[in-house]
N, C-alpha and C positions, 0 to 999 in steps of 0.2 A: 464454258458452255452456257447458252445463252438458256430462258427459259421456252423459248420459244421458238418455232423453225416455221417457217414459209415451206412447205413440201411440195405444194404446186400451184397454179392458177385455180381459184374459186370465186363462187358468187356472193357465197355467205361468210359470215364472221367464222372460223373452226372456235368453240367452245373451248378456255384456256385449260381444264380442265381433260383430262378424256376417259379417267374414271374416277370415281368416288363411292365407298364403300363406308356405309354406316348400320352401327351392330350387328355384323355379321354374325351369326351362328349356324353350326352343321354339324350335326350326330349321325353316325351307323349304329346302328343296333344299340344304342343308347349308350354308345361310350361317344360322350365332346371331343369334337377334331377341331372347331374354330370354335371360341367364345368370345360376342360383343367383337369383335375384328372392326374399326375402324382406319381407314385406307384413304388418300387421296394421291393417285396422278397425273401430273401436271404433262403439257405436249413440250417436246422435246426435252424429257426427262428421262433419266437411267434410274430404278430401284432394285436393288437388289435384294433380294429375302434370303435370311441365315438362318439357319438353326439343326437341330440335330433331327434323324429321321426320325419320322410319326410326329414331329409336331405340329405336321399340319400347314406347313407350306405347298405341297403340290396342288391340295385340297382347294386354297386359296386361289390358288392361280384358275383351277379349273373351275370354280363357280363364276368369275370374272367373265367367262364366253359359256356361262351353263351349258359345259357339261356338267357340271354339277349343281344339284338345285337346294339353296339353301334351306335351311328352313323357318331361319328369320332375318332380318335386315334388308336394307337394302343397297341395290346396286346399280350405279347409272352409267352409263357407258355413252360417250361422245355427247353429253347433251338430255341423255335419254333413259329416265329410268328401267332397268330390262326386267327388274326382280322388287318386287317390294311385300315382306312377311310373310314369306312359304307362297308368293304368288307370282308366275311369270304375266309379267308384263309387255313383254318384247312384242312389238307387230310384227316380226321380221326377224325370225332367228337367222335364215339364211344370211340377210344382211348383217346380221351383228356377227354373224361367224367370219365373213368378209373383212368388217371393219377392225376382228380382232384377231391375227393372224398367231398359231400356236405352232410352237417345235416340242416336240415332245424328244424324251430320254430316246427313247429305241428307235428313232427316225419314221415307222409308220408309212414306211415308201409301199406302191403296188409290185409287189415284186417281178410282174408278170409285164410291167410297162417299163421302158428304159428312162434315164433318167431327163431325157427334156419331156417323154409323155409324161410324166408323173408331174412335171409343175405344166403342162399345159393341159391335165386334164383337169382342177378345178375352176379353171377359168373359162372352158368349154361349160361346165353346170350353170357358173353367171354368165353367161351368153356373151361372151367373147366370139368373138371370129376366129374362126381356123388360124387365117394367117395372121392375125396379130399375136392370138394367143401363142404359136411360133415363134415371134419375135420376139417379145417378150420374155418368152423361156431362153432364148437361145443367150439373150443379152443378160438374163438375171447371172445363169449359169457362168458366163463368162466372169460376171461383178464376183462368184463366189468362188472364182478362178481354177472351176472345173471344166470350162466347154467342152475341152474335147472329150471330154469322158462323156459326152451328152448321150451318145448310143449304147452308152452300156447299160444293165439290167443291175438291178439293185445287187442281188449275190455276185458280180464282178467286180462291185465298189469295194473299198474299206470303208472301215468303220464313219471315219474323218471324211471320205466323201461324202455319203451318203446324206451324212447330218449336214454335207452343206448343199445338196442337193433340198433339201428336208428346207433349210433357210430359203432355198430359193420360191422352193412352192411357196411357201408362208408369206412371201415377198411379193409374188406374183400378183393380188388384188390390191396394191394399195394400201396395205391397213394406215390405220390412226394409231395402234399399238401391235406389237411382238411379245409375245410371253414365250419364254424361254424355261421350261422345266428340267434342269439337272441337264442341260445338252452338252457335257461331256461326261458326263459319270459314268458311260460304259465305253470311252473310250479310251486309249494306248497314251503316252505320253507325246507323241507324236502329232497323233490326230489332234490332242486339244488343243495345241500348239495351235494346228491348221486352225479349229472353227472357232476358237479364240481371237485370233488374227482377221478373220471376216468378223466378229461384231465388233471389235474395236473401228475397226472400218462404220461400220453403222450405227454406232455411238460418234463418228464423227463428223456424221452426214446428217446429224442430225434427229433419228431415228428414236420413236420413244420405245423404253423396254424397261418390262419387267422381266426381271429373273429370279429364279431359286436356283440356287449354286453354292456350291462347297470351295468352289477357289476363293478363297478370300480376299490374296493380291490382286487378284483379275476387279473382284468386288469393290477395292480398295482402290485401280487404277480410272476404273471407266464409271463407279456409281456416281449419281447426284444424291442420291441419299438409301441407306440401307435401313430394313427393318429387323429384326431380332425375333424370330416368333419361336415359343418354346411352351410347350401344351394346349396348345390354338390359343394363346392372347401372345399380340404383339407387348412384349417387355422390355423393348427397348428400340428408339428410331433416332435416325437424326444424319448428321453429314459423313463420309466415312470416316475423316480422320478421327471424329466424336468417339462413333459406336465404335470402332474397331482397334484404336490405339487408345482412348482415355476413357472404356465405357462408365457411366455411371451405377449401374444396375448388380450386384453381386451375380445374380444368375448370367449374366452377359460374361462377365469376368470369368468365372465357371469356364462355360464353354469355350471363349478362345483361348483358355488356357489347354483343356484337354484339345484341343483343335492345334493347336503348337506343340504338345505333347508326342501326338501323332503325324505331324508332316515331319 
């Protein structure tokens, strides 16, 4: 996989870069969830983030499109710093939200919309056209090889649909990256199967992504490089076959050992 993907016709240079994250830090109620967190993603890059719950991977991922607002470091997205020491910087969160497209664990569908309004309703907010936003949806759904489910409403889906439904909205503006938070961890052995099988697909289209994920093999199959985070400091990064078969780090060691204990 190269470092770099041509995703489509443009004017300007795309920034090789499409985030970067230096000393991150983020407390709730004064217990540390990220400490000093330094980060860089590259375009057409897979990273995958390991570690045990509460250490502060999801955390991670959601300050990267603030929803979560740090409270020190800084973070630049495509080019552009959005967050610099407890200060939004962003002109354009709408836009940053655009350019950083998020699946979350529980899919986050409108229940009350079927599944091609639900990816063609945020593209109706950035002023898409009816009929494109349409087509667009009809074609993504297809890419995630649910079309004809397109008329059904979220509680008619499985689980495994819905999250790739969930892919497709997130799909639907173009991002520069995909964050993928735990997007099988509440599903069947079946469905991972399914929305496993569509991001391998977008790992090989080229497609940048971060993920937090507990499949390891999955992590091990499709990462360009995986991070280790274990009490919000990253403790260990590198290529997967590094971090995941030769870690250097005892705490790394640790955890995939109880992590094989348990599969």
């Amino acid at each position: 996989m190269t470092d770099s993907v041509t995703a489509k016709t443009t004017t300007k240079t795309l920034p090789e870069t499409v985030v970067r994250i230096e000393g991150l830090s983020k407390s709730f109620d004064g217990r540390i969830v990220l400490d000093d967190v330094h980060l860089e993603v590259n375009r057409g890059r897979i990273i995958s983030v390991i570690g045990q719950s509460g250490g502060g991977k999801t955390t991670l991922m959601r300050c990267v499109n603030l929803l979560e607002r740090p409270d020190r470091g800084t973070i630049e997205v495509a080019g552009e710093v959005v967050h610099h020491n407890g200060r939004m910087t962003c002109r354009d969160l709408p836009r940053l939200r655009r350019a950083v497209g998020m699946v979350f664990q529980r899919f986050n569908l409108f229940p009350h919309l079927t599944a091609v309004e639900n990816v063609v309703l945020a593209q109706r907010k950035a002023g898409i056209q009816e009929q494109e936003a349409l087509e667009r949806a009809v074609a993504l759904l297809r890419r995630v090889g649910i079309a004809h489910r397109g008329l059904a409403l979220p509680d008619q889906l499985s689980g495994g649909e819905q999250q790739r439904v969930a892919i497709a909205r997130a799909l639907a503006l173009k991002p520069d990256l995909l964050l993928f938070d735990e997007p099988t961890s509440s599903l069947d052995p079946e469905a991972t199967r399914e929305v496993l099988s569509v991001m391998r697909e977008l790992a090989a289209d080229g497609m940048t992504m971060m993920l937090v994920t507990h499949e390891l093999p999955f992590a091990r199959e499709v990462s360009d490089h995986v991070v280790f985070v274990d009490r919000g400091r990253i403790v260990e990064e590198g290529r997967p076959q590094d971090v995941l078969d030769a870690p250097v780090q005892a705490r790394t060691r640790e955890f995939l050992t109880s992590y094989g204990s348990a599969s």
